[in-house]
Biopython code that builds the backbone (N, CA, C, O; Angstrom):
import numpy as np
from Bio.PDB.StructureBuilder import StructureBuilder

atoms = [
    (1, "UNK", "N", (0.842, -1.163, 0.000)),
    (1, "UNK", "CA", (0.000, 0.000, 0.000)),
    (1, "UNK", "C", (0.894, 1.235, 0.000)),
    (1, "UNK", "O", (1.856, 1.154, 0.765)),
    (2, "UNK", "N", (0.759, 2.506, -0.791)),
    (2, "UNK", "CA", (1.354, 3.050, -0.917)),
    (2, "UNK", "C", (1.058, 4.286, 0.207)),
    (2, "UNK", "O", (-0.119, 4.529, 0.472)),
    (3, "UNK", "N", (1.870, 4.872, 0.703)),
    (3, "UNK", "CA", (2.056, 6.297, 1.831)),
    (3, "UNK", "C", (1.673, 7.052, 0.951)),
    (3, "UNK", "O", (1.983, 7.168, -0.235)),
    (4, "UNK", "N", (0.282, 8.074, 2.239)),
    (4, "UNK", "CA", (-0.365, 9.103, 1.892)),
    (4, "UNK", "C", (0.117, 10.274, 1.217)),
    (4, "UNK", "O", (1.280, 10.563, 1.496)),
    (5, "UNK", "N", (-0.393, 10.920, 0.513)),
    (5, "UNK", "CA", (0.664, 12.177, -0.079)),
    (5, "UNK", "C", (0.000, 13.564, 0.888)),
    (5, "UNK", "O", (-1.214, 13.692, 1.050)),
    (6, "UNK", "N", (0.737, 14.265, 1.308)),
    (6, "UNK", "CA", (0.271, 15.484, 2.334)),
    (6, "UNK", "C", (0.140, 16.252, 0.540)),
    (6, "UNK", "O", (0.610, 16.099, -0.587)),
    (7, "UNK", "N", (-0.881, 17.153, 1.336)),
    (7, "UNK", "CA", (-1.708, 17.912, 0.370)),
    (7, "UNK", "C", (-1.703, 19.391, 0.741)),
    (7, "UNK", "O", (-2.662, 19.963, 1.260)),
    (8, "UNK", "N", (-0.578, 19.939, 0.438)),
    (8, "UNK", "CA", (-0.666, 21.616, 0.445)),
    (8, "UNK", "C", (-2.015, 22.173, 0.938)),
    (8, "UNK", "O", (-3.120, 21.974, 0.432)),
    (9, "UNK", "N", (-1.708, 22.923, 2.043)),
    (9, "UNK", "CA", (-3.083, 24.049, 2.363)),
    (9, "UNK", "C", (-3.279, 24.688, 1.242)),
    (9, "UNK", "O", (-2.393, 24.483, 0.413)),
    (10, "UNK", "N", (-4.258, 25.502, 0.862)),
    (10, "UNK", "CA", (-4.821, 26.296, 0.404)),
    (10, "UNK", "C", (-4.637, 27.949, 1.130)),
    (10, "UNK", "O", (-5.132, 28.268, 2.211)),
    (11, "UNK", "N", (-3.946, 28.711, 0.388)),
    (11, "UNK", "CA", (-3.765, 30.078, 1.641)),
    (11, "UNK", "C", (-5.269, 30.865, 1.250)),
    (11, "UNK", "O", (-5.622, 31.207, 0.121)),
    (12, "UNK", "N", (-5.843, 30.996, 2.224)),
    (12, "UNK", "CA", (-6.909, 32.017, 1.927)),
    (12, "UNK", "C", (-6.968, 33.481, 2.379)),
    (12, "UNK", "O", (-6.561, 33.858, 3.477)),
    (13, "UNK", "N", (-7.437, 34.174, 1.566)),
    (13, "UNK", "CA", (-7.739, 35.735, 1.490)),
    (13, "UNK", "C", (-8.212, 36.067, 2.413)),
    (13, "UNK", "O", (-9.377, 35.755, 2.663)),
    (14, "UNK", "N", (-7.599, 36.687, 3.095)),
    (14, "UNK", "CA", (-8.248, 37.832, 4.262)),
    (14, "UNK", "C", (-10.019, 38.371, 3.601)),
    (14, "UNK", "O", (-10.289, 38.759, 2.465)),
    (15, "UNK", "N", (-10.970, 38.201, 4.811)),
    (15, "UNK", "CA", (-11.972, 38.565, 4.289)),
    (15, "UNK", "C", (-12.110, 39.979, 4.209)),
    (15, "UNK", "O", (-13.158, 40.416, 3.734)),
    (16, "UNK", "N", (-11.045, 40.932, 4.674)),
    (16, "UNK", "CA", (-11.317, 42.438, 4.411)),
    (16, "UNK", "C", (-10.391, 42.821, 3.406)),
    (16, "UNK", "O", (-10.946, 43.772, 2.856)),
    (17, "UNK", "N", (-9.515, 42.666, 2.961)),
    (17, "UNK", "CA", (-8.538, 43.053, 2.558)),
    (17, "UNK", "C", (-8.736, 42.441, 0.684)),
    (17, "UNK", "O", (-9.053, 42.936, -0.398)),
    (18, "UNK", "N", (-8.225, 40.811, 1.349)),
    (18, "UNK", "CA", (-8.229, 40.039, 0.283)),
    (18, "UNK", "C", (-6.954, 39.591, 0.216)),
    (18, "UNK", "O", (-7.009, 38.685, -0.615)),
    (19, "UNK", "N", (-5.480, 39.717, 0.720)),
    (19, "UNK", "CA", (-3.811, 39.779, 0.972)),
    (19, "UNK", "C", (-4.357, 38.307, 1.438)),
    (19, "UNK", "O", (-5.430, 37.873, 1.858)),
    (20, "UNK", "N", (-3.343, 37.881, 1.209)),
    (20, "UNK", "CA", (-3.166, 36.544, 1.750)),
    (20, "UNK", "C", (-2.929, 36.043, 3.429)),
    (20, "UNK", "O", (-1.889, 36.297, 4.037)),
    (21, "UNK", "N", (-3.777, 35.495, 3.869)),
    (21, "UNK", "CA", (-4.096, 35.267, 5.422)),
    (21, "UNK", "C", (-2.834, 35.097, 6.198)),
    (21, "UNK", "O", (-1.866, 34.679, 5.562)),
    (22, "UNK", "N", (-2.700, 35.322, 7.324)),
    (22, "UNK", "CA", (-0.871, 34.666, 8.256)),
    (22, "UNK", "C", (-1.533, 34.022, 9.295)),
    (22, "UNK", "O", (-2.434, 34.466, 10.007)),
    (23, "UNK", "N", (-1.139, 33.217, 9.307)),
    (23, "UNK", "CA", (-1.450, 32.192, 10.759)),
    (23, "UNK", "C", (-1.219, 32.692, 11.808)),
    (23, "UNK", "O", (-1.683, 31.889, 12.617)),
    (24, "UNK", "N", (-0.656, 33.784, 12.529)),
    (24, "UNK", "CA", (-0.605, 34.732, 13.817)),
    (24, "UNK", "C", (-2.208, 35.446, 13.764)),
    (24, "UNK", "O", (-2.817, 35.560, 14.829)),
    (25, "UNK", "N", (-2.876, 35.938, 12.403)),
    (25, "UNK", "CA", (-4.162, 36.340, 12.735)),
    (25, "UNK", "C", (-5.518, 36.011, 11.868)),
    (25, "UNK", "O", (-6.489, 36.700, 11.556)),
    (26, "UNK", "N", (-5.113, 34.529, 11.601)),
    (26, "UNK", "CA", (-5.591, 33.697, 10.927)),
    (26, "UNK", "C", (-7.463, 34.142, 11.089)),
    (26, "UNK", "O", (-7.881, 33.968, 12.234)),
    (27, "UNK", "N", (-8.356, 34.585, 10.223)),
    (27, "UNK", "CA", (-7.873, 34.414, 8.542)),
    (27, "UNK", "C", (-7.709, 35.400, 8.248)),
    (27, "UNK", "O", (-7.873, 35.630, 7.050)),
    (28, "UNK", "N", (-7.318, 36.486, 9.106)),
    (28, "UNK", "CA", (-7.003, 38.054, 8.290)),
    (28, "UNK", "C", (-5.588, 38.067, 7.617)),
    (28, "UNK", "O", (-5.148, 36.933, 7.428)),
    (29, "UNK", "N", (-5.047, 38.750, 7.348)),
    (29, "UNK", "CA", (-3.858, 39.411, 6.702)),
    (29, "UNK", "C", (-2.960, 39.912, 8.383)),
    (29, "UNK", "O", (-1.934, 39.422, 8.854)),
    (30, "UNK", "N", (-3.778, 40.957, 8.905)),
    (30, "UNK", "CA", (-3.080, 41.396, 10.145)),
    (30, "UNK", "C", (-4.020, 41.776, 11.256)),
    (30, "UNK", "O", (-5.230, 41.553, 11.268)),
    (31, "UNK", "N", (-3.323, 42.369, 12.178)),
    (31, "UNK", "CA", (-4.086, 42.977, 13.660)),
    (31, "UNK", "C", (-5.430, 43.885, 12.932)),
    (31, "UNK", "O", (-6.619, 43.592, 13.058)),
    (32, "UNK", "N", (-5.005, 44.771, 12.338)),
    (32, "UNK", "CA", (-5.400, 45.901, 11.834)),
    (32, "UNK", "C", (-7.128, 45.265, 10.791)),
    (32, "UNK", "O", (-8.255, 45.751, 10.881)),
    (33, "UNK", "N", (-6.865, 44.594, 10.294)),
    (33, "UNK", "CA", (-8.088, 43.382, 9.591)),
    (33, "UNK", "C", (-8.878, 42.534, 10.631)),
    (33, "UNK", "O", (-10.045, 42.195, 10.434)),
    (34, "UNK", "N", (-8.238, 42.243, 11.649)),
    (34, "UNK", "CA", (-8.982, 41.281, 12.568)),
    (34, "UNK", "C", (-9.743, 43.097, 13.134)),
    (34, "UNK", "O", (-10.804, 43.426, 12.604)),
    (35, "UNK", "N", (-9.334, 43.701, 13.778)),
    (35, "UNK", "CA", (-9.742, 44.574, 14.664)),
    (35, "UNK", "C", (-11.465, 45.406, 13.500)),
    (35, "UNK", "O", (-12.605, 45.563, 13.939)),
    (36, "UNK", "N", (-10.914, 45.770, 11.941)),
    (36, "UNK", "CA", (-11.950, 46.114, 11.309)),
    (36, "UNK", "C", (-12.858, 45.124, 11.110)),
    (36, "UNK", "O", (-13.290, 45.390, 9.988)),
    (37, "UNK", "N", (-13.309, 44.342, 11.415)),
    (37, "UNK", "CA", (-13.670, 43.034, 11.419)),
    (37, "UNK", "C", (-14.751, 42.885, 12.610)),
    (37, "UNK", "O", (-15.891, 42.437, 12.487)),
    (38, "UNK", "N", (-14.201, 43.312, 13.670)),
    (38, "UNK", "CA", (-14.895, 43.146, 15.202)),
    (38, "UNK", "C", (-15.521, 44.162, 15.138)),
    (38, "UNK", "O", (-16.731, 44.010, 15.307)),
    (39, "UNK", "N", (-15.047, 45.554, 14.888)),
    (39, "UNK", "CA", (-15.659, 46.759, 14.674)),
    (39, "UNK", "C", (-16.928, 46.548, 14.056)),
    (39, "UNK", "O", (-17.914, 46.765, 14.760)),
    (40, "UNK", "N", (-17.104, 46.160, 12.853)),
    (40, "UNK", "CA", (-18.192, 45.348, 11.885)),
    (40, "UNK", "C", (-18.902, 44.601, 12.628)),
    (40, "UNK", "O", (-20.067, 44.749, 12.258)),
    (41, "UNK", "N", (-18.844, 43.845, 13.514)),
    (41, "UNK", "CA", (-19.814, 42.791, 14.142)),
    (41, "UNK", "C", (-19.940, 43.763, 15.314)),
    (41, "UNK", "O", (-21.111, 43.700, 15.689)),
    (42, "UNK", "N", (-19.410, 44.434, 15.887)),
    (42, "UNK", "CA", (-20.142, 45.232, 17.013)),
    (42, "UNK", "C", (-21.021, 46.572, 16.981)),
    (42, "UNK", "O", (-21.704, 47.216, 17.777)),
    (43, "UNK", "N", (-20.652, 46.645, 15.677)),
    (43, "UNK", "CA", (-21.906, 47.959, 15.381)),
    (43, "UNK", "C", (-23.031, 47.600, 14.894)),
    (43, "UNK", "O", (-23.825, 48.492, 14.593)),
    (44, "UNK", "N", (-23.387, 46.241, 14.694)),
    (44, "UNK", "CA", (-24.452, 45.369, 13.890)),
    (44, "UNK", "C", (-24.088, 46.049, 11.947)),
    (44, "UNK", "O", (-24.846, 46.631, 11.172)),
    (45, "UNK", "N", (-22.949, 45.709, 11.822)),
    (45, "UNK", "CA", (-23.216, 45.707, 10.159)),
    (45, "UNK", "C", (-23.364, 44.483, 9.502)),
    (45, "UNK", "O", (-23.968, 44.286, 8.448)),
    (46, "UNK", "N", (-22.695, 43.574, 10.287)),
    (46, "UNK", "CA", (-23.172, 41.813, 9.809)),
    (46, "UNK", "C", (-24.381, 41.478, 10.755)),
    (46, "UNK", "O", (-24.248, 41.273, 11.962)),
    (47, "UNK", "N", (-25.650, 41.442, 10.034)),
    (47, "UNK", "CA", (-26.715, 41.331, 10.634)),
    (47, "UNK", "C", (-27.561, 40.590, 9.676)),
    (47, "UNK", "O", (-27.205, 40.615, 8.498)),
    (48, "UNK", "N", (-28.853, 39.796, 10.069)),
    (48, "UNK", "CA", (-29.206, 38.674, 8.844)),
    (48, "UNK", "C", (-30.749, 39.267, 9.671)),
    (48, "UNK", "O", (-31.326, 39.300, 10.758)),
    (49, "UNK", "N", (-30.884, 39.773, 7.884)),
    (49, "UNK", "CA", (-32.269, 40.127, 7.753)),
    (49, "UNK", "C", (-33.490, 39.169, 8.233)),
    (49, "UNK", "O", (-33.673, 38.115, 7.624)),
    (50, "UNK", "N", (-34.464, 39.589, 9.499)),
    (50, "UNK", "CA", (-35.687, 39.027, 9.171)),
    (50, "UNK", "C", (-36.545, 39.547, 8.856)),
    (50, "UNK", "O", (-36.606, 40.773, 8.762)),
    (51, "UNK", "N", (-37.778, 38.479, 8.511)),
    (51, "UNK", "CA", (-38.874, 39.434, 7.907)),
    (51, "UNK", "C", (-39.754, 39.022, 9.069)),
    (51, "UNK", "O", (-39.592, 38.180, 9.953)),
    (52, "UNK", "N", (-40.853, 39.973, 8.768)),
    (52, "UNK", "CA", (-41.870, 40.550, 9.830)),
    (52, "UNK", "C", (-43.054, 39.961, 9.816)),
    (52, "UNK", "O", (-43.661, 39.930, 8.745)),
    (53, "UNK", "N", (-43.639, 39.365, 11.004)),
    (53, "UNK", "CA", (-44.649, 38.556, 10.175)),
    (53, "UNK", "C", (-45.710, 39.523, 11.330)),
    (53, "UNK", "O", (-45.638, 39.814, 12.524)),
    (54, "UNK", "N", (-46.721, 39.807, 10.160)),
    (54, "UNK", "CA", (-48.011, 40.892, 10.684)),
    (54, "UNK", "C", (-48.809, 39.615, 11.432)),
    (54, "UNK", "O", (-48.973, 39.630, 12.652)),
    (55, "UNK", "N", (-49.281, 38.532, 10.612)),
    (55, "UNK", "CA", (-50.087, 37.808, 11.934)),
    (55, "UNK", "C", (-50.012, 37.082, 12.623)),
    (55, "UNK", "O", (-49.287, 36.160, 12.246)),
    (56, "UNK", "N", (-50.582, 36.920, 13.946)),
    (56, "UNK", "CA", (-50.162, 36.451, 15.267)),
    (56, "UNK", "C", (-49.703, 34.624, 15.306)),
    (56, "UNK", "O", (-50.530, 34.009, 14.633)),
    (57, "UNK", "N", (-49.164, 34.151, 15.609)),
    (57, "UNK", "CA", (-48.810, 33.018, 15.718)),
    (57, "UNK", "C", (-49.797, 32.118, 16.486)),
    (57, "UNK", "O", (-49.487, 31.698, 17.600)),
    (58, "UNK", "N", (-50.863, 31.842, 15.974)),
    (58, "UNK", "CA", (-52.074, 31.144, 16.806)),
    (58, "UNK", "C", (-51.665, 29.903, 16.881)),
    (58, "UNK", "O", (-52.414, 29.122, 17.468)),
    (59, "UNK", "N", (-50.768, 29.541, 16.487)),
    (59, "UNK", "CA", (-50.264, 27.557, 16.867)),
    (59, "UNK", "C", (-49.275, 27.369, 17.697)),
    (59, "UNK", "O", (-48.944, 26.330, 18.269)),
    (60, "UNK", "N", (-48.714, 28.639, 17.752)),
    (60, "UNK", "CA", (-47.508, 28.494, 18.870)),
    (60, "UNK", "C", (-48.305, 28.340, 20.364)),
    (60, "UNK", "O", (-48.869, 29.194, 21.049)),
    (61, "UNK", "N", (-48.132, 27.052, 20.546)),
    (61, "UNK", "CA", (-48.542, 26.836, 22.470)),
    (61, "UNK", "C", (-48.435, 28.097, 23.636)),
    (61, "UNK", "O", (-49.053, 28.513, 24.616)),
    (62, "UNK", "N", (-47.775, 28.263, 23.199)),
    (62, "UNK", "CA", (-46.785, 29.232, 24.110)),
    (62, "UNK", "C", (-47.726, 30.470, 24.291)),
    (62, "UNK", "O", (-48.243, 30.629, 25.396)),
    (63, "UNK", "N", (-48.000, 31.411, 23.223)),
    (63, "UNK", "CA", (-48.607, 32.173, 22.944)),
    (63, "UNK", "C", (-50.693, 31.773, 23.267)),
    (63, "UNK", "O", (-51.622, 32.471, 23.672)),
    (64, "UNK", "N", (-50.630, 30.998, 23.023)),
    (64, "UNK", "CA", (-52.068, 30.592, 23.195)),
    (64, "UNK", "C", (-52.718, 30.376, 24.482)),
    (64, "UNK", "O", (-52.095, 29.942, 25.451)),
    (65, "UNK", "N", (-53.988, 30.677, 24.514)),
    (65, "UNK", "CA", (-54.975, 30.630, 26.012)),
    (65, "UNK", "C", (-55.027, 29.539, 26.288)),
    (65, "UNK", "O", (-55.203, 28.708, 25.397)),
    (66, "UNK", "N", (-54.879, 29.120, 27.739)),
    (66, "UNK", "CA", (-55.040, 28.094, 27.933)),
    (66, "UNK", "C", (-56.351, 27.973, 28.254)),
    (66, "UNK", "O", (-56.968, 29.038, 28.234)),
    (67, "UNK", "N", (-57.131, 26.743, 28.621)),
    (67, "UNK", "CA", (-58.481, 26.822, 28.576)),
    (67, "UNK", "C", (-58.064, 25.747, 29.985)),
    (67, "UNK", "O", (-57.563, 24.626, 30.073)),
    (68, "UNK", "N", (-58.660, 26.947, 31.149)),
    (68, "UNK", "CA", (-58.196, 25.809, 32.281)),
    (68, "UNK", "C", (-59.675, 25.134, 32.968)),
    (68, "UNK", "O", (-59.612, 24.263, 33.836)),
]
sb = StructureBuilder()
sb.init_structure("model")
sb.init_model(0)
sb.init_chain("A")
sb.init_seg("    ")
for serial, (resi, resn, name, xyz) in enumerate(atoms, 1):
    if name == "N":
        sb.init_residue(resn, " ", resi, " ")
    sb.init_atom(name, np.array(xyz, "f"), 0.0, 1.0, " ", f" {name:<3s}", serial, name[0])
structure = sb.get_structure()
């Protein structure tokens, strides 16, 4: 049986930048990318849209009268 072949990482792009990631601030590029990054998640700019629902949830238990 023949020995496994190791398979090169893949370097990936800093998600702000796009520079190629360093393993000290893995997956940014640098300090300066990780820090704009946190900034972004603490002001709510990465935020996942919901939608609004106008009528009341009459099946949710929870919400419903109980009939004691």
């Amino acid at each position: 049986m023949s020995e496994p072949v190791a398979v090169p990482m893949l370097k990936r792009k800093c998600p702000i930048c796009g520079k190629p990631s360093v393993e000290a601030t893995k997956p940014f590029c640098s300090k300066r990318c990780a820090d704009v990054d946190l900034s972004r998640w603490l002001k709510g700019v990465y935020a996942i849209p919901a939608a609004e629902n106008d009528e009341t949830d009459q099946d949710d238990p929870f919400n419903a009268e109980r009939d004691l």
